[in-house]
TIMISE-514775 format. One record per residue (C-alpha): x negated, y negated, z. Coordinates in steps of 0.001 Angstrom, whole numbers, padded with zeros to 6 digits, always signed. Layout:
N
<node><px>X</px><py>Y</py><pz>Z</pz></node>
...
END
This chain:
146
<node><px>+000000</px><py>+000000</py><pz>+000000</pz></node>
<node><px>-001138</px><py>-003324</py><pz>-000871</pz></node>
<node><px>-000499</px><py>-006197</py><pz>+001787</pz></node>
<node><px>-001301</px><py>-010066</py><pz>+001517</pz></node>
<node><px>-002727</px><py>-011177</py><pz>+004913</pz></node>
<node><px>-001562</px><py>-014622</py><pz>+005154</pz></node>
<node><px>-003883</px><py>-017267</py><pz>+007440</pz></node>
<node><px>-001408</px><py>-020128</py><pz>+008316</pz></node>
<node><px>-002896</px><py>-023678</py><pz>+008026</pz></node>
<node><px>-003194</px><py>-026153</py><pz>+011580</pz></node>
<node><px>-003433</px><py>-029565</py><pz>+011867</pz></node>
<node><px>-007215</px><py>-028897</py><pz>+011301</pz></node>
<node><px>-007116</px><py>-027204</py><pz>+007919</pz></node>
<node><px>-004621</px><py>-029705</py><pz>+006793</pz></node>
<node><px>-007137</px><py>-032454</py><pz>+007594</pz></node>
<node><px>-009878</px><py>-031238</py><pz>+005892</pz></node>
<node><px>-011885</px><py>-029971</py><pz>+008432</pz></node>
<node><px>-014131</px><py>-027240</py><pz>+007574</pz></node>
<node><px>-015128</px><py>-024231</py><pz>+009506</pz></node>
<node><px>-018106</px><py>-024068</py><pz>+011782</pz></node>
<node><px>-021009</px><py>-022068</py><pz>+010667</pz></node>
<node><px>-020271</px><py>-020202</py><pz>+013524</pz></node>
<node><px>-017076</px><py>-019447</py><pz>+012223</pz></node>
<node><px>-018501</px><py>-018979</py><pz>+008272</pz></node>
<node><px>-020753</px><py>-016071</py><pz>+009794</pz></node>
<node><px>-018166</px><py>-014230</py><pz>+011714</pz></node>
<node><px>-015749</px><py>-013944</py><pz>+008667</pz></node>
<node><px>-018668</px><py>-012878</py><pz>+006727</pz></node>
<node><px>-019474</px><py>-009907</py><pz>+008697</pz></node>
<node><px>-015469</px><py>-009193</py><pz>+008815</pz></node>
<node><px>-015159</px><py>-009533</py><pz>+005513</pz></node>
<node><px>-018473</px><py>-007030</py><pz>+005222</pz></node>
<node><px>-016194</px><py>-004667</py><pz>+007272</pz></node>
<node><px>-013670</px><py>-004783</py><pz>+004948</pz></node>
<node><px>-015393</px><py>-004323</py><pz>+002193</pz></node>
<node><px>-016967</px><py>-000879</py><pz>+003768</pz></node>
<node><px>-013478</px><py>+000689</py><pz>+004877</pz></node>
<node><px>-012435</px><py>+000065</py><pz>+001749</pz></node>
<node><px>-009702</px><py>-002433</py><pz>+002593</pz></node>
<node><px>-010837</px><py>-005829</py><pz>+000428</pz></node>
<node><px>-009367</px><py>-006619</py><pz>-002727</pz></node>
<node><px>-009788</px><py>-009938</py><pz>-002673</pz></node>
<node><px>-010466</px><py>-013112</py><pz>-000085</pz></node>
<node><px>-009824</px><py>-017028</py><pz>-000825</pz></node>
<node><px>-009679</px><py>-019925</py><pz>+001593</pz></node>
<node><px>-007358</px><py>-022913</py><pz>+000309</pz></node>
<node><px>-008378</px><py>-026692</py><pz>+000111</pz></node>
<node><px>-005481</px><py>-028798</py><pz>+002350</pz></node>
<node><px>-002083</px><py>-029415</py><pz>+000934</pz></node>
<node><px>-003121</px><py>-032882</py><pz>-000175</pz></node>
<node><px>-005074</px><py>-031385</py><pz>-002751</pz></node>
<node><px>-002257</px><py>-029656</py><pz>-003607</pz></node>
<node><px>+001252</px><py>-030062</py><pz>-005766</pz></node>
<node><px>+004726</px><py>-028488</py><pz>-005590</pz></node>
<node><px>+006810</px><py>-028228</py><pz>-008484</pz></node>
<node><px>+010505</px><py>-027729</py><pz>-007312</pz></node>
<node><px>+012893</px><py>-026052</py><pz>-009805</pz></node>
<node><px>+016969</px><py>-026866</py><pz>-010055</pz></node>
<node><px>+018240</px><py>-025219</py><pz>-012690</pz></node>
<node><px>+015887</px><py>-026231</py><pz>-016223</pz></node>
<node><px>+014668</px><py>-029436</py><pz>-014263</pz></node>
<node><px>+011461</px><py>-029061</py><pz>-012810</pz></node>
<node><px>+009880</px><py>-032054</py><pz>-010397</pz></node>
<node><px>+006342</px><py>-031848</py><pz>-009244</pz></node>
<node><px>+005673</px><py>-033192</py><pz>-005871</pz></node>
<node><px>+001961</px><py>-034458</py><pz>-004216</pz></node>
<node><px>+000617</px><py>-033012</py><pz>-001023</pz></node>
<node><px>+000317</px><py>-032988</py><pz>+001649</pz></node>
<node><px>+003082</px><py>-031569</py><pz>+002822</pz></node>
<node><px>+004377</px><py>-031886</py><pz>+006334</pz></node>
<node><px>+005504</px><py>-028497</py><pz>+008012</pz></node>
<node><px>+001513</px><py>-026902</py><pz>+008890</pz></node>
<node><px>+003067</px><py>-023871</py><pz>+010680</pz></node>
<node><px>+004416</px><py>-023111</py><pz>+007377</pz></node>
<node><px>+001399</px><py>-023833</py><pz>+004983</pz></node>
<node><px>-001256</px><py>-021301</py><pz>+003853</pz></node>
<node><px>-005092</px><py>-022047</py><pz>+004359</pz></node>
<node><px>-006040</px><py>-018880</py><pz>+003166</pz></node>
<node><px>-005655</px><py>-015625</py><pz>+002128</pz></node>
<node><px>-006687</px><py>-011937</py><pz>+001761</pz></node>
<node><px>-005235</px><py>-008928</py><pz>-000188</pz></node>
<node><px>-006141</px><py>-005396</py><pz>+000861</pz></node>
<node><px>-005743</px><py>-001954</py><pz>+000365</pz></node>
<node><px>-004260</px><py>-000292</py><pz>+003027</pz></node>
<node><px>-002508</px><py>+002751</py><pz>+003953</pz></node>
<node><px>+000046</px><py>+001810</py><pz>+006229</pz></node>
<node><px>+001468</px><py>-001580</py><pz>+007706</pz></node>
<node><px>-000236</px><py>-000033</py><pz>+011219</pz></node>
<node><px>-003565</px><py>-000427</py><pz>+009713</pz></node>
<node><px>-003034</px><py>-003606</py><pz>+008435</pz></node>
<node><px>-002060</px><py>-004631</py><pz>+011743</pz></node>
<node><px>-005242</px><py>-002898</py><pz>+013068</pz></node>
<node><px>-007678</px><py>-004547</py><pz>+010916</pz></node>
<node><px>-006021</px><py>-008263</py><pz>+011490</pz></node>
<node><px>-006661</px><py>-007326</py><pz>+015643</pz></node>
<node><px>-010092</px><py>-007120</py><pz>+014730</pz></node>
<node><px>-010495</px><py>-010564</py><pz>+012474</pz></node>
<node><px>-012191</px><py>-013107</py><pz>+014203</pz></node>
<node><px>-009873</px><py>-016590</py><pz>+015182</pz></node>
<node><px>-010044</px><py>-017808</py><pz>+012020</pz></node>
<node><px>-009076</px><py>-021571</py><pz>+013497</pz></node>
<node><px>-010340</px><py>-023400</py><pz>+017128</pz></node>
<node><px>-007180</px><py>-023122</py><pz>+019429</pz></node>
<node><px>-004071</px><py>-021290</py><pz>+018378</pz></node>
<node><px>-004234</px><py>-019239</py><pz>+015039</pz></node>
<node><px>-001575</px><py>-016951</py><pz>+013243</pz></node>
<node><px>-001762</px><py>-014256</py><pz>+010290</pz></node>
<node><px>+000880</px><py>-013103</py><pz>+008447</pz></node>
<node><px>+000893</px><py>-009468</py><pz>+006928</pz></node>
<node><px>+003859</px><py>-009317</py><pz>+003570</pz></node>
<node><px>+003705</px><py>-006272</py><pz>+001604</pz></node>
<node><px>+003511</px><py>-006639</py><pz>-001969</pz></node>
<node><px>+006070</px><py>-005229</py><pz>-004426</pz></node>
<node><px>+004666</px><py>-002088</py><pz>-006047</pz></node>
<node><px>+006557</px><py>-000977</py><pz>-009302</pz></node>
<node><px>+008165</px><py>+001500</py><pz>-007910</pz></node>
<node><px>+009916</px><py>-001068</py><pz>-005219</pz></node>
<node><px>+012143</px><py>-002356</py><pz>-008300</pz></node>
<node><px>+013792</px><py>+000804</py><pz>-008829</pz></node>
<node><px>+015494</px><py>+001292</py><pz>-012213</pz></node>
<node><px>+015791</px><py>-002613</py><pz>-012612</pz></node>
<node><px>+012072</px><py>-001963</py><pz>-014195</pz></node>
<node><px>+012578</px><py>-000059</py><pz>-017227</pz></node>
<node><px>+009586</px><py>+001997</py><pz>-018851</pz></node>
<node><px>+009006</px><py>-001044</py><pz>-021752</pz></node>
<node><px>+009132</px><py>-003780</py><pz>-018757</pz></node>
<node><px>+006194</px><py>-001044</py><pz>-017217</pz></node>
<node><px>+004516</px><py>-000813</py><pz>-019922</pz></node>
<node><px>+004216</px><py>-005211</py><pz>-020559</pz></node>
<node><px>+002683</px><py>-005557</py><pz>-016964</pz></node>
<node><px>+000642</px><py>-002661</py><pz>-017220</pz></node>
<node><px>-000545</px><py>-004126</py><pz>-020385</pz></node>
<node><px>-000676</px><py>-007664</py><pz>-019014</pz></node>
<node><px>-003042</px><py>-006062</py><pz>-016233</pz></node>
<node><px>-005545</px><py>-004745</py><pz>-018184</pz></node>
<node><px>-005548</px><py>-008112</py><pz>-020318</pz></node>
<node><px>-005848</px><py>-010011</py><pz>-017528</pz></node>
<node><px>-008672</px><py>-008294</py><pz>-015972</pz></node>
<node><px>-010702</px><py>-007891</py><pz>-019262</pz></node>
<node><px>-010290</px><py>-011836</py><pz>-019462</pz></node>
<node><px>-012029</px><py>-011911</py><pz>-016356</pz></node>
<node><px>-014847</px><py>-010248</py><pz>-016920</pz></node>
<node><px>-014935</px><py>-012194</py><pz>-019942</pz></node>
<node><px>-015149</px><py>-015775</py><pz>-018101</pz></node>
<node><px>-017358</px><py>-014351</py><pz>-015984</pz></node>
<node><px>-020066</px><py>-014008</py><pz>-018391</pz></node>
END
């Protein structure tokens, strides 16, 4: 099972502020962990909200809205997507992360939708597109890699 691990944003992250060294070296040696068990798919830390834009959608009008935005307990700072086998070992491995803010920190775990989540509202031609789409996408980024 694949789950996002969700680090909410503070009043901190939202300002800017970034993380002690201190802090840099601990995640790096989590992030090590997670890497050896097998767990890490992929790990990003986002700049504030006022870096950031929302575009809202009511019906075919879009609107695109500057940061920041005002609700932190509700804003991401960063994120990780593993590889796990069960929501318990998700759980297990976020116990172990270091505090990834000073003072009060929460993590959210969300599964993500796996194909076989959308039952038979994902025919075998809709399977086939993202399975396509997939290996596109990951050639093309090899490809900018280079």
């Amino acid at each position: 099972m694949r789950v996002m691990v969700i680090i909410k944003a503070n009043q901190n992250s939202e300002a800017g502020v970034m993380p002690k060294q201190k802090l840099l070296v601990e995640m790096g040696k989590f992030n090590e962990e997670l890497v050896k068990g097998g767990v890490l798919l992929a790990a990003e830390g986002l700049h504030p909200t006022s870096k950031g834009k929302r575009v809202k959608f009511s019906g075919e009008k879009r609107t695109v809205v500057d940061g920041p935005f005002t609700e932190t307990k509700e804003l991401i700072a960063g994120f990780w997507l593993w590889q796990v086998r069960s929501m318990e070992e998700a759980i297990e491995w976020v116990k172990r992360c270091p505090c990834p803010h000073e003072g009060d920190s929460e993590i959210e775990i969300r599964p993500v939708f796996e194909w076989q989540d959308f039952g038979s509202e994902l025919t075998p031609e809709l399977r086939q597109q993202e399975e396509r789409l997939r290996a596109q996408s990951k050639q093309a980024g090899k490809t900018a890699r280079k």
